[in-house]
PQR file of N, CA, C, O and H, with PARSE charges and radii, in Angstrom:
ATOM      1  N   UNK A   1     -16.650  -1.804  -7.494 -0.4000 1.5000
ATOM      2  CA  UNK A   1     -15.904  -2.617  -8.409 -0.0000 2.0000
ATOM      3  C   UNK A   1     -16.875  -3.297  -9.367  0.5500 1.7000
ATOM      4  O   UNK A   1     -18.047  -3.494  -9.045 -0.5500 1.4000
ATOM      5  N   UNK A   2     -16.321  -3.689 -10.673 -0.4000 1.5000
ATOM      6  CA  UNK A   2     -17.283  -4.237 -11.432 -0.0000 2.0000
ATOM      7  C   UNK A   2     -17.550  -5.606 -11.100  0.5500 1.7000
ATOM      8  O   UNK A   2     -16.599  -6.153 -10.541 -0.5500 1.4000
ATOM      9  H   UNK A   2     -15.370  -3.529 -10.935  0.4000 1.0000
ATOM     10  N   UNK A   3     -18.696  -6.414 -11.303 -0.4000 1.5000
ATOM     11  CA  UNK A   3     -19.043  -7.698 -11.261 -0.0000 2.0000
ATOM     12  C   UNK A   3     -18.221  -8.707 -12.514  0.5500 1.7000
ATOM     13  O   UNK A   3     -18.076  -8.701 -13.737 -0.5500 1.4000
ATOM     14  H   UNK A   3     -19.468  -5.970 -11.757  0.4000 1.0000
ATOM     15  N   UNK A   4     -17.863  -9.438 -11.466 -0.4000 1.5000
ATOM     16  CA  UNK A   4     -16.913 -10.574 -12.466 -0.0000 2.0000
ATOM     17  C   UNK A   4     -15.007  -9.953 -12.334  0.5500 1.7000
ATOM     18  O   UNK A   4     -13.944 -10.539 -12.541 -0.5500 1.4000
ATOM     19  H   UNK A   4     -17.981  -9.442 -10.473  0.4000 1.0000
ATOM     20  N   UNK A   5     -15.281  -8.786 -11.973 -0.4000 1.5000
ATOM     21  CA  UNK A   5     -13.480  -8.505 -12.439 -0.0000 2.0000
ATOM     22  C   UNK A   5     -12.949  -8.521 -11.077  0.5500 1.7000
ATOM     23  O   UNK A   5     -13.485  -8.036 -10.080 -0.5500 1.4000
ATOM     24  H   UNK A   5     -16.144  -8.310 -11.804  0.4000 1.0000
ATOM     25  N   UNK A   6     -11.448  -9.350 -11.180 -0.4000 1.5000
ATOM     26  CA  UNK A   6     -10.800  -8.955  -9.433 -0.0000 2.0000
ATOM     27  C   UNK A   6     -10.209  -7.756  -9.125  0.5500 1.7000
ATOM     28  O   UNK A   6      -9.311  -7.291  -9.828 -0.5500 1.4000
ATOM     29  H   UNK A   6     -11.014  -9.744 -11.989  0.4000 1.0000
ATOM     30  N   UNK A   7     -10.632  -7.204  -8.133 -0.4000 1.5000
ATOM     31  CA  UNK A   7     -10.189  -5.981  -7.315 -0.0000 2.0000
ATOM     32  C   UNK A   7      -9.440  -5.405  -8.190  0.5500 1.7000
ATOM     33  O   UNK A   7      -9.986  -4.654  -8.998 -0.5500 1.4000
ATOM     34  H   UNK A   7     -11.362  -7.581  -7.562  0.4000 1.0000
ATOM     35  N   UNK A   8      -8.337  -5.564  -8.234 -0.4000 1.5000
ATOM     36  CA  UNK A   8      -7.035  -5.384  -8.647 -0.0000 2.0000
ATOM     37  C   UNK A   8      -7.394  -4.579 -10.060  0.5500 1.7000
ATOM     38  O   UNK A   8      -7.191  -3.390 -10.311 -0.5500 1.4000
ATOM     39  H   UNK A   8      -7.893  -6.174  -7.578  0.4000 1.0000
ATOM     40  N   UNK A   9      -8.056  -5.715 -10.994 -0.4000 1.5000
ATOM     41  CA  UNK A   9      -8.059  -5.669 -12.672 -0.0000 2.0000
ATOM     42  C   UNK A   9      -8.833  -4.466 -12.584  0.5500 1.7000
ATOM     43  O   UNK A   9      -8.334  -3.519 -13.192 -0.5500 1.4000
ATOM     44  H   UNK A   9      -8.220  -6.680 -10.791  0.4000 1.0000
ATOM     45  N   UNK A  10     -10.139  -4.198 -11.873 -0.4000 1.5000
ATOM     46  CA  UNK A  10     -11.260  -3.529 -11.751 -0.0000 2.0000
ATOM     47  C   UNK A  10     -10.514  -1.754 -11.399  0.5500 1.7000
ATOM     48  O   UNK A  10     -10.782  -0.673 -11.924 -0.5500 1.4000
ATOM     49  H   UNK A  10     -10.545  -4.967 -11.379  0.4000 1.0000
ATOM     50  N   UNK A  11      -9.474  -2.136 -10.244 -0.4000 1.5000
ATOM     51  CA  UNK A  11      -8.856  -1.110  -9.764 -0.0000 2.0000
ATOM     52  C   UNK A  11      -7.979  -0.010 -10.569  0.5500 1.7000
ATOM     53  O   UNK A  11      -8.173   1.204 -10.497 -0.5500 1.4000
ATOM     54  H   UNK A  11      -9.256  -3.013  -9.817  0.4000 1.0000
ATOM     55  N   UNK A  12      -7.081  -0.583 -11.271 -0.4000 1.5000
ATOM     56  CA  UNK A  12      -6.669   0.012 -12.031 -0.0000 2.0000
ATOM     57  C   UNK A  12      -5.013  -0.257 -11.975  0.5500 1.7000
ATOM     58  O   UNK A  12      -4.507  -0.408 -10.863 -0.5500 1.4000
ATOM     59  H   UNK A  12      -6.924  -1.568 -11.330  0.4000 1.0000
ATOM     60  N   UNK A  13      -3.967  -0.330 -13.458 -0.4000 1.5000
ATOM     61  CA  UNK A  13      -2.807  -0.343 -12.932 -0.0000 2.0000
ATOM     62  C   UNK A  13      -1.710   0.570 -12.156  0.5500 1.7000
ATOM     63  O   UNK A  13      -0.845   0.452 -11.288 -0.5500 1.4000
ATOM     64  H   UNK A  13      -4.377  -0.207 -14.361  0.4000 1.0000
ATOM     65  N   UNK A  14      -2.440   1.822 -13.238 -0.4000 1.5000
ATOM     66  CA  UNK A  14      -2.201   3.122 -12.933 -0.0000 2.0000
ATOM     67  C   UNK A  14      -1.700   3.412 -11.410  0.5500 1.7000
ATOM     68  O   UNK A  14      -0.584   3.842 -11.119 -0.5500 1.4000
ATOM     69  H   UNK A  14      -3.142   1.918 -13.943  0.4000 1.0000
ATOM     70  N   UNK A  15      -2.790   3.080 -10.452 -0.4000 1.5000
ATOM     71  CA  UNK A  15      -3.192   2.999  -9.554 -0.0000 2.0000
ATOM     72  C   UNK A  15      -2.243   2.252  -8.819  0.5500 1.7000
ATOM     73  O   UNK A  15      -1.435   2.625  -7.969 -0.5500 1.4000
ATOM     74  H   UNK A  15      -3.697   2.730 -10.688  0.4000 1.0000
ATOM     75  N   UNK A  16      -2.495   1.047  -9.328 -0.4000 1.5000
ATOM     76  CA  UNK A  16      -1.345  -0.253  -8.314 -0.0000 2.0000
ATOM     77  C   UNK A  16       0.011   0.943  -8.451  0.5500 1.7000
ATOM     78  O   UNK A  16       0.373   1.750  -7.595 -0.5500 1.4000
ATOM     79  H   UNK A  16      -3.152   0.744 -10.019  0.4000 1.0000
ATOM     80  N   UNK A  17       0.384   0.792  -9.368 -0.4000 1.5000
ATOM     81  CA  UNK A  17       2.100   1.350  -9.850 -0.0000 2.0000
ATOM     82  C   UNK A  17       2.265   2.531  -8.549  0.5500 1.7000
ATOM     83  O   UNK A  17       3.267   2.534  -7.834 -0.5500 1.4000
ATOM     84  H   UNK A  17       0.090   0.137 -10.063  0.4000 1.0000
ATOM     85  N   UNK A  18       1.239   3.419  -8.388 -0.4000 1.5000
ATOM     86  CA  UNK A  18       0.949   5.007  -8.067 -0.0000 2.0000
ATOM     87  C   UNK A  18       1.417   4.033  -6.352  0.5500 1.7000
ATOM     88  O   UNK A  18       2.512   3.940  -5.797 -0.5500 1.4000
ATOM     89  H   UNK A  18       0.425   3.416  -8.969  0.4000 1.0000
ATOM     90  N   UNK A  19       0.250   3.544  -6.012 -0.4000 1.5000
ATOM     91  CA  UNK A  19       0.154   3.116  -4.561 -0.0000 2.0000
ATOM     92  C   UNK A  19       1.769   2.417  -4.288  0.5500 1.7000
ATOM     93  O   UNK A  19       2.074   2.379  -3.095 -0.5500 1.4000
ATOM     94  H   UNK A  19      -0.640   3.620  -6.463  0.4000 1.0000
ATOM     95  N   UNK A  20       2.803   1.875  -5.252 -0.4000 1.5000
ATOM     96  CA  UNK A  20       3.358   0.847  -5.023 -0.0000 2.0000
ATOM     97  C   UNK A  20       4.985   1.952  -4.621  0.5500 1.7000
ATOM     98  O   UNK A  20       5.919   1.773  -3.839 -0.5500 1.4000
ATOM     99  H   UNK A  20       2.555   1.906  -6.220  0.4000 1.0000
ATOM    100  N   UNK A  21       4.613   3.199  -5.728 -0.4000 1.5000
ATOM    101  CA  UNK A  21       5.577   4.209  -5.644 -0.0000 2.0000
ATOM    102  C   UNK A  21       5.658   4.451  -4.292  0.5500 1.7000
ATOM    103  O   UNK A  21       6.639   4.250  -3.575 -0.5500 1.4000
ATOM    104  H   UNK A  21       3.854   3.344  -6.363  0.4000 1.0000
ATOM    105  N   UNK A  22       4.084   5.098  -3.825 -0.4000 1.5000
ATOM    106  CA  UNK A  22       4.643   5.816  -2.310 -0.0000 2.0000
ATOM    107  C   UNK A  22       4.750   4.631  -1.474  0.5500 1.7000
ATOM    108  O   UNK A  22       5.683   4.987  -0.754 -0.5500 1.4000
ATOM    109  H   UNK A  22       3.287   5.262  -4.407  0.4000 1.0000
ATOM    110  N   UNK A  23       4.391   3.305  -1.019 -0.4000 1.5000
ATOM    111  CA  UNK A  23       5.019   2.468  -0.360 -0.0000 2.0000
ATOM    112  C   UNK A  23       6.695   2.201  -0.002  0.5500 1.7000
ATOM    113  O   UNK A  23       7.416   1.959   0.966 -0.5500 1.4000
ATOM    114  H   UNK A  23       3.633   3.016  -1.604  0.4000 1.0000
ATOM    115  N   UNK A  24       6.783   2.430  -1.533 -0.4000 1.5000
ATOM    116  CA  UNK A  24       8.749   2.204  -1.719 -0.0000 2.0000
ATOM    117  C   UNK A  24       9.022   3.618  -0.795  0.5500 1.7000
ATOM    118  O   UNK A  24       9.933   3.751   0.022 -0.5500 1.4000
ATOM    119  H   UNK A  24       6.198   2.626  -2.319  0.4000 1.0000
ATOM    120  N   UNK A  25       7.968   4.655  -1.151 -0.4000 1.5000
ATOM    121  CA  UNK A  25       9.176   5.682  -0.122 -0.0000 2.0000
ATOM    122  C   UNK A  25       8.848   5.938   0.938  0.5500 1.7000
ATOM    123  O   UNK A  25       9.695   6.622   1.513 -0.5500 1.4000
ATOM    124  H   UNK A  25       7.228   4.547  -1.815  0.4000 1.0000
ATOM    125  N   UNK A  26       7.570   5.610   1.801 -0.4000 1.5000
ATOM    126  CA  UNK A  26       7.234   5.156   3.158 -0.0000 2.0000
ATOM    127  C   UNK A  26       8.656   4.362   3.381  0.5500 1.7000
ATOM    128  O   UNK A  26       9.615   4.859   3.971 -0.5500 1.4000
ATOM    129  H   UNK A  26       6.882   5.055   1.333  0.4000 1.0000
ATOM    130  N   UNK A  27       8.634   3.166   2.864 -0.4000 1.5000
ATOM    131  CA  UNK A  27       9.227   2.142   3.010 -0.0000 2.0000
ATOM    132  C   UNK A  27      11.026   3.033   3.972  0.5500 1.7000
ATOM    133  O   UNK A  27      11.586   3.082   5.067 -0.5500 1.4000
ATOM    134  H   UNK A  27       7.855   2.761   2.385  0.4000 1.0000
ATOM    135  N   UNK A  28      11.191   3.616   2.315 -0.4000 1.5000
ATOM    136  CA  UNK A  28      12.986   4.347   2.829 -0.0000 2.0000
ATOM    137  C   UNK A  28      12.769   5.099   3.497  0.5500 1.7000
ATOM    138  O   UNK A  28      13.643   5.064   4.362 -0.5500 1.4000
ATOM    139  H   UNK A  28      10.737   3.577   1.425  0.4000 1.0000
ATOM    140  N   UNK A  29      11.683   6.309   3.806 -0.4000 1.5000
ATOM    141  CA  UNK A  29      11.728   7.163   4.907 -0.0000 2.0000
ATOM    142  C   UNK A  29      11.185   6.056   6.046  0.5500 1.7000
ATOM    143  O   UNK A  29      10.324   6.690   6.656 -0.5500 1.4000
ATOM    144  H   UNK A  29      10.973   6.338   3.103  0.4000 1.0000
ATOM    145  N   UNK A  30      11.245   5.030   6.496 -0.4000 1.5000
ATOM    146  CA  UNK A  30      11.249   4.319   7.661 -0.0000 2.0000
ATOM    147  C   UNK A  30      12.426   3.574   7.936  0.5500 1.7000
ATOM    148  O   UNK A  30      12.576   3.053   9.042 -0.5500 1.4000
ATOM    149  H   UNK A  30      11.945   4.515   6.001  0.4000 1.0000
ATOM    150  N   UNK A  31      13.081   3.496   7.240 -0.4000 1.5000
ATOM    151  CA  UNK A  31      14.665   3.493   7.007 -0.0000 2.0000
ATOM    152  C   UNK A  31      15.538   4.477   7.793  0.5500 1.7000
ATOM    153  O   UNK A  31      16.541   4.146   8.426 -0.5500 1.4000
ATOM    154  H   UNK A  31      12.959   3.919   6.342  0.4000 1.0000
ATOM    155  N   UNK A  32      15.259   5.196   7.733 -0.4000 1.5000
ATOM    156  CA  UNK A  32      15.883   6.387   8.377 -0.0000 2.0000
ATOM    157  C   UNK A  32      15.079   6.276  10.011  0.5500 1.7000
ATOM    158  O   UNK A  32      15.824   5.958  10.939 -0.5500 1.4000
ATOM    159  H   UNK A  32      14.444   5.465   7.219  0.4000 1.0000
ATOM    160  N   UNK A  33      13.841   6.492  10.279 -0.4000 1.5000
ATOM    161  CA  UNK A  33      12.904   6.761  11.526 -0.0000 2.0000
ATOM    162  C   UNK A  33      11.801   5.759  11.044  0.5500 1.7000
ATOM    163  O   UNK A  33      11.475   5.587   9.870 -0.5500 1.4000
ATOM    164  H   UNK A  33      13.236   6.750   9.525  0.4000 1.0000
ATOM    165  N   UNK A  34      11.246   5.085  12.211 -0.4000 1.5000
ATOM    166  CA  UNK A  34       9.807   4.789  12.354 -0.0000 2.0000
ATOM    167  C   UNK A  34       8.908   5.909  12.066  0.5500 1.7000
ATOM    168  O   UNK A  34       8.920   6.979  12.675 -0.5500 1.4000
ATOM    169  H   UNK A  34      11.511   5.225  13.165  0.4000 1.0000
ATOM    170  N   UNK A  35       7.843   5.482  10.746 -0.4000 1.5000
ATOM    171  CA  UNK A  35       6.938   6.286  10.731 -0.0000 2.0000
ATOM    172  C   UNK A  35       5.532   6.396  11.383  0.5500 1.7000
ATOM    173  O   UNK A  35       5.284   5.450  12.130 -0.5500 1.4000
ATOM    174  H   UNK A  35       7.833   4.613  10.252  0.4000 1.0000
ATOM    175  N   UNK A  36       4.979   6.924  11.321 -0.4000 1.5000
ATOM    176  CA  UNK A  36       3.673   7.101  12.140 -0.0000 2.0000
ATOM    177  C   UNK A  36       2.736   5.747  11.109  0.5500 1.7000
ATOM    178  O   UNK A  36       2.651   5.680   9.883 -0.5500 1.4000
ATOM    179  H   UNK A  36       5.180   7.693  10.713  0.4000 1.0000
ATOM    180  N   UNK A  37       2.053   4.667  12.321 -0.4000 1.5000
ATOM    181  CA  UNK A  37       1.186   3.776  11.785 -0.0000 2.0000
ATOM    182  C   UNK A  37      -0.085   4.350  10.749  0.5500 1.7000
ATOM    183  O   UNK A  37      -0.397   3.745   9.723 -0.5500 1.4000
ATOM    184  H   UNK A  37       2.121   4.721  13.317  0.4000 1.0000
ATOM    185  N   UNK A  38      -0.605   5.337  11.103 -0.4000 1.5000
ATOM    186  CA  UNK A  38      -1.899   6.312  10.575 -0.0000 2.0000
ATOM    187  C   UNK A  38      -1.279   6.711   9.058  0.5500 1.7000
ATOM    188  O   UNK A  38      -2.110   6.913   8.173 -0.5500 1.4000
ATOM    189  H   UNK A  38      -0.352   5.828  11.936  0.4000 1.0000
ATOM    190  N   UNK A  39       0.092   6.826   8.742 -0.4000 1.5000
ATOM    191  CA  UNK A  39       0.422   7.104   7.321 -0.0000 2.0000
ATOM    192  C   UNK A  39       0.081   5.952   6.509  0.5500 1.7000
ATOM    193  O   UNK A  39      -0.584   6.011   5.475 -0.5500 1.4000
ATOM    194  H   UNK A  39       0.767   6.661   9.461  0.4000 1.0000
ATOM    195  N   UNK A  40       0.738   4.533   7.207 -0.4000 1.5000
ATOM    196  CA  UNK A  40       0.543   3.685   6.313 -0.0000 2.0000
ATOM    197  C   UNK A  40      -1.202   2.824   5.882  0.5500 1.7000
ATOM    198  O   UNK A  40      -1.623   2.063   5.012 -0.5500 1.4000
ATOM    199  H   UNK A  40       1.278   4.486   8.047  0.4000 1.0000
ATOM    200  N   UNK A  41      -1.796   3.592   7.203 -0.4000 1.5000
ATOM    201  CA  UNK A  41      -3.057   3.075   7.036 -0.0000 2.0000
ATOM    202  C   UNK A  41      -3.974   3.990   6.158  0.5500 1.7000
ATOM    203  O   UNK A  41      -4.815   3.529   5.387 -0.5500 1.4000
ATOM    204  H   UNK A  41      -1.454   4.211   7.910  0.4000 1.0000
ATOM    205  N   UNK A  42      -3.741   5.332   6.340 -0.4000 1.5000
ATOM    206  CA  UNK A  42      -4.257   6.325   5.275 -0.0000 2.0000
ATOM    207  C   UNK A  42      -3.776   6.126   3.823  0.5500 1.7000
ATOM    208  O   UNK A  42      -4.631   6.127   2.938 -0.5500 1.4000
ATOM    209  H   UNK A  42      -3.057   5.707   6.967  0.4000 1.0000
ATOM    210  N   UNK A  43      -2.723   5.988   3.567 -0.4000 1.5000
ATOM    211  CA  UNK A  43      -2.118   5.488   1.852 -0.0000 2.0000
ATOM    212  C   UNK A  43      -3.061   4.404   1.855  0.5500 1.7000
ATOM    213  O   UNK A  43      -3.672   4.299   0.791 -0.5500 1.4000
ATOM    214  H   UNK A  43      -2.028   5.987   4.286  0.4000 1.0000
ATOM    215  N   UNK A  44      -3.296   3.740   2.562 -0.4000 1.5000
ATOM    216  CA  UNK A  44      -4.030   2.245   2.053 -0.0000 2.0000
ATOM    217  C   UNK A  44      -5.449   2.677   1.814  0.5500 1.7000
ATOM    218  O   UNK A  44      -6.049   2.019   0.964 -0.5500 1.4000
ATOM    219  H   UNK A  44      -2.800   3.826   3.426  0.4000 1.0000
ATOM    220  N   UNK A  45      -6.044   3.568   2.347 -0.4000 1.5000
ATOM    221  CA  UNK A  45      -7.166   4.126   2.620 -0.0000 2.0000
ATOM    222  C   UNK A  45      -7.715   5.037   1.370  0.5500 1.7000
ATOM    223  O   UNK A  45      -8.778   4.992   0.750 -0.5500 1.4000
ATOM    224  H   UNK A  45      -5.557   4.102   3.038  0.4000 1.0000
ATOM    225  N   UNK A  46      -6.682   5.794   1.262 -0.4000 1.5000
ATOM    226  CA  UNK A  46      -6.383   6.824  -0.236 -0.0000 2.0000
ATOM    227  C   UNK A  46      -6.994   5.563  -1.733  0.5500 1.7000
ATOM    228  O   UNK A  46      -7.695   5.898  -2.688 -0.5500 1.4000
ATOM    229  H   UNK A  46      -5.819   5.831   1.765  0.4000 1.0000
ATOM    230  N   UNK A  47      -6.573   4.512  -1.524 -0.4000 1.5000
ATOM    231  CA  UNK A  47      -6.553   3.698  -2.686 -0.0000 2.0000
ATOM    232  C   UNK A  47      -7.545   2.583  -2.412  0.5500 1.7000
ATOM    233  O   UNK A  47      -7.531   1.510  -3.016 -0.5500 1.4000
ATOM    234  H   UNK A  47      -6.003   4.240  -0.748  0.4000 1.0000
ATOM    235  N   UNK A  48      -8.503   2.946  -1.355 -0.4000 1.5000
ATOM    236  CA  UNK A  48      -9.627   1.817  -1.255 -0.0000 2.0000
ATOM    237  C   UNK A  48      -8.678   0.023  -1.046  0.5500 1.7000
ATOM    238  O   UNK A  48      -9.006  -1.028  -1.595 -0.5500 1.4000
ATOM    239  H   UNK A  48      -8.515   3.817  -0.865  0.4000 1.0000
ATOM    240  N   UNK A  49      -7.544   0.241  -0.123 -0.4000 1.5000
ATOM    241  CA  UNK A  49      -7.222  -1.141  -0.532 -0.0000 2.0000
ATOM    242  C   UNK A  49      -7.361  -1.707   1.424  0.5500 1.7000
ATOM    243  O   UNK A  49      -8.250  -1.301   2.173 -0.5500 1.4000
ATOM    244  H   UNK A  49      -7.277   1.095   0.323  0.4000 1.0000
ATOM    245  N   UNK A  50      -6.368  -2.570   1.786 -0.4000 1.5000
ATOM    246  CA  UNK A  50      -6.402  -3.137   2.859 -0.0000 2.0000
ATOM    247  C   UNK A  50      -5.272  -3.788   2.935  0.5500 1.7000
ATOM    248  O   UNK A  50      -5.316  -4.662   2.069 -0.5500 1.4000
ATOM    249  H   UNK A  50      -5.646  -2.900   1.177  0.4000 1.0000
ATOM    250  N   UNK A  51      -4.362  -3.829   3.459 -0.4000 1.5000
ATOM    251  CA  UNK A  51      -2.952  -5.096   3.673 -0.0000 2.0000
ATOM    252  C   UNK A  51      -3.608  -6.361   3.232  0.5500 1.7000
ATOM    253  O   UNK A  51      -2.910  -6.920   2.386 -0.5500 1.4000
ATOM    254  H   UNK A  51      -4.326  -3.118   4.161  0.4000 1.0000
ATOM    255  N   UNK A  52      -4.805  -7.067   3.535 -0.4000 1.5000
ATOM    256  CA  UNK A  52      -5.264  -8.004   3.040 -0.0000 2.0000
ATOM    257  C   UNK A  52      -5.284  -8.567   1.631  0.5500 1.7000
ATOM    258  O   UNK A  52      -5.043  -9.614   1.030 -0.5500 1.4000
ATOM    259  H   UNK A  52      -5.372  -6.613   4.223  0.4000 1.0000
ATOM    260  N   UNK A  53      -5.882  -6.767   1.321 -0.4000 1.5000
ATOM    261  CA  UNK A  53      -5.938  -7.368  -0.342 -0.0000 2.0000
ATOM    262  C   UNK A  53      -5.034  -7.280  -1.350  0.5500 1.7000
ATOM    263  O   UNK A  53      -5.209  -7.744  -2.477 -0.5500 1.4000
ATOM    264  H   UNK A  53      -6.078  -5.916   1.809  0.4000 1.0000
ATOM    265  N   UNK A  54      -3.919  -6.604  -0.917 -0.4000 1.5000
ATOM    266  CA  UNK A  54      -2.750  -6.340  -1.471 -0.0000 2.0000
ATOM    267  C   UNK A  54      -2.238  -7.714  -2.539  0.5500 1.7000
ATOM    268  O   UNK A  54      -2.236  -8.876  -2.132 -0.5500 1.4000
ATOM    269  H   UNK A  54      -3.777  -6.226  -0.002  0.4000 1.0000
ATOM    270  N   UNK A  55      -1.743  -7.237  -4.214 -0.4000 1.5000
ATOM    271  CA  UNK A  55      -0.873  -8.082  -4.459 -0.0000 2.0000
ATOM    272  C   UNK A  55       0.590  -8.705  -3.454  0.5500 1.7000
ATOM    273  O   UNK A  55       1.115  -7.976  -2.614 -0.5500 1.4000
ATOM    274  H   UNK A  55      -1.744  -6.293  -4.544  0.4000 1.0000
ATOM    275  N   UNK A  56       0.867  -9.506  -3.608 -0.4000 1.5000
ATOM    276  CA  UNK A  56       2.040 -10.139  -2.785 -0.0000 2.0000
ATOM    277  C   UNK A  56       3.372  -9.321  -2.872  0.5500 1.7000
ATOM    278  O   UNK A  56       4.005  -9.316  -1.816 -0.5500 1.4000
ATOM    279  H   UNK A  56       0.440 -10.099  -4.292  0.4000 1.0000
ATOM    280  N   UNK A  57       3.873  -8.697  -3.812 -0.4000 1.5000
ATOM    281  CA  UNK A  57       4.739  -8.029  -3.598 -0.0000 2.0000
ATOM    282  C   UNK A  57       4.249  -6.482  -3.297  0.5500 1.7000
ATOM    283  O   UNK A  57       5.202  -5.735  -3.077 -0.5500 1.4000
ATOM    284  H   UNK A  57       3.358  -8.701  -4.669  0.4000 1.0000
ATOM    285  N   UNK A  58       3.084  -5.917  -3.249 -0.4000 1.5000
ATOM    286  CA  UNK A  58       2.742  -5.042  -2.222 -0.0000 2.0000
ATOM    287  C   UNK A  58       2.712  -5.321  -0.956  0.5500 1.7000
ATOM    288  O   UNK A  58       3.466  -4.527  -0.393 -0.5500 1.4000
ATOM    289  H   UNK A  58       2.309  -6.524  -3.428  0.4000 1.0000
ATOM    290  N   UNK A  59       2.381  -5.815  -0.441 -0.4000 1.5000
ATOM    291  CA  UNK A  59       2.064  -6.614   0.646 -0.0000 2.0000
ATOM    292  C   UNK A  59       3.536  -6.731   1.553  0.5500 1.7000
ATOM    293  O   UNK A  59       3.603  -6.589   2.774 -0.5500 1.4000
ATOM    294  H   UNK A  59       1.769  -6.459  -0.899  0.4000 1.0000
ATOM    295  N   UNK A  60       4.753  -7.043   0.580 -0.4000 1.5000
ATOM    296  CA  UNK A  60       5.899  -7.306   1.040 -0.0000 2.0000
ATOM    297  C   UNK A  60       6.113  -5.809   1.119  0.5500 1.7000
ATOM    298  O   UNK A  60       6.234  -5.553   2.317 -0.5500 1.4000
ATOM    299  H   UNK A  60       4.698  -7.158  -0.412  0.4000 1.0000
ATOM    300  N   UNK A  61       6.184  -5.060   0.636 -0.4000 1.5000
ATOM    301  CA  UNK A  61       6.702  -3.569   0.882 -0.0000 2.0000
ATOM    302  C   UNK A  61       6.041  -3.081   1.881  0.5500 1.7000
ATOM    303  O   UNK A  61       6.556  -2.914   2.987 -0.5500 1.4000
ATOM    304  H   UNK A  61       6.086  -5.268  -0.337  0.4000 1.0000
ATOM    305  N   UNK A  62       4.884  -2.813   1.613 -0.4000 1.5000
ATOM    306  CA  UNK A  62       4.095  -2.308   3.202 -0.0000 2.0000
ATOM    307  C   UNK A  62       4.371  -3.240   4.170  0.5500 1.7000
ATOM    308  O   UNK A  62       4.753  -2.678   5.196 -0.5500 1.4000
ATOM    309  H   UNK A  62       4.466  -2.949   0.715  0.4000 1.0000
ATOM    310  N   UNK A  63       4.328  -4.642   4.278 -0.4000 1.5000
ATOM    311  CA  UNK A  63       4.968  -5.082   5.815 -0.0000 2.0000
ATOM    312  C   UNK A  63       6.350  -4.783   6.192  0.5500 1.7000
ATOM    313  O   UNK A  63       6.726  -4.967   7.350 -0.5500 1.4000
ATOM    314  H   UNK A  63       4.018  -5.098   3.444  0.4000 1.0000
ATOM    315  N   UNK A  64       7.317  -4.226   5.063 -0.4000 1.5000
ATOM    316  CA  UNK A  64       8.275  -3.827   5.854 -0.0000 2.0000
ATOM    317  C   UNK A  64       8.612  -2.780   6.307  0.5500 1.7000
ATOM    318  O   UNK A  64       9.648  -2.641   6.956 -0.5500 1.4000
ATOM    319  H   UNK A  64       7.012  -4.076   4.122  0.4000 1.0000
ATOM    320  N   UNK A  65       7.678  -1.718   6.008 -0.4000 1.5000
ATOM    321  CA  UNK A  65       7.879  -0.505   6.981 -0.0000 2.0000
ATOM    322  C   UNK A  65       7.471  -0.422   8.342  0.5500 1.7000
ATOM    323  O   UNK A  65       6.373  -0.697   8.825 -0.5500 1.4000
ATOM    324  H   UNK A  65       6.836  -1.831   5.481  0.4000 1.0000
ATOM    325  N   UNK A  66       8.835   0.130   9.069 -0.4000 1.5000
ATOM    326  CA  UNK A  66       8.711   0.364  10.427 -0.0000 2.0000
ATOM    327  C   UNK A  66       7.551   1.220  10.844  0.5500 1.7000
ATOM    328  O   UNK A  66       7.483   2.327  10.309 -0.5500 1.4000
ATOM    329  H   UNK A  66       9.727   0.354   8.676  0.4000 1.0000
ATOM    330  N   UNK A  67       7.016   1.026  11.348 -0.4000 1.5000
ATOM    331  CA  UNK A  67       5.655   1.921  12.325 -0.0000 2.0000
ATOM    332  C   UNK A  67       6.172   2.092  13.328  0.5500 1.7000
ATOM    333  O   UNK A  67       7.167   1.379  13.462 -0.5500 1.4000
ATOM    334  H   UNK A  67       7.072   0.127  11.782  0.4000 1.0000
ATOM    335  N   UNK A  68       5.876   2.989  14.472 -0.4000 1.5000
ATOM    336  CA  UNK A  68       6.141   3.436  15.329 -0.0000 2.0000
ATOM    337  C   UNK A  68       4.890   2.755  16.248  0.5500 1.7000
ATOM    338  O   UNK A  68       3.852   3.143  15.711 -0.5500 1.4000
ATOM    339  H   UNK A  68       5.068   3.568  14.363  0.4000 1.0000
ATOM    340  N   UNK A  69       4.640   2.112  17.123 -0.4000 1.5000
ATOM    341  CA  UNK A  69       3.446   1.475  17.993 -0.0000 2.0000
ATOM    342  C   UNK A  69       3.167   2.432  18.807  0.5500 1.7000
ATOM    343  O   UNK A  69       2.274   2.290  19.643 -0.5500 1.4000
ATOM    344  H   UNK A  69       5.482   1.797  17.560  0.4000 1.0000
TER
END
């Protein structure tokens, strides 16, 4: 990431929007079935991010998909 810019700005929007798409459909295909935990941790993984660093309404979408424990 560049020095001085936050994650996010540095990251790209492109990116946010892209990551925020497949969340929404994690999200509805867990709607239907619990999905496997390793999907939602690999999408996060795909995009260099972390549940941590997530904007807040990312953050709200990925915590509401069902995982399977």
């Amino acid at each position: 990431m560049s020095d001085g810019m936050p994650g996010w700005a540095a990251w790209g929007s492109l990116a946010e929007e892209q990551l925020a798409g497949e969340a929404e459909a994690l999200l509805r295909e867990s709607r239907r079935a619990p999905v496997e935990r390793r999907r939602v941790e690999a999408l996060l993984d795909l995009y260099g991010q972390s549940f941590e660093t997530l904007p807040d309404y990312l953050r709200r979408i990925v915590g509401e998909i069902e995982v399977e424990d």
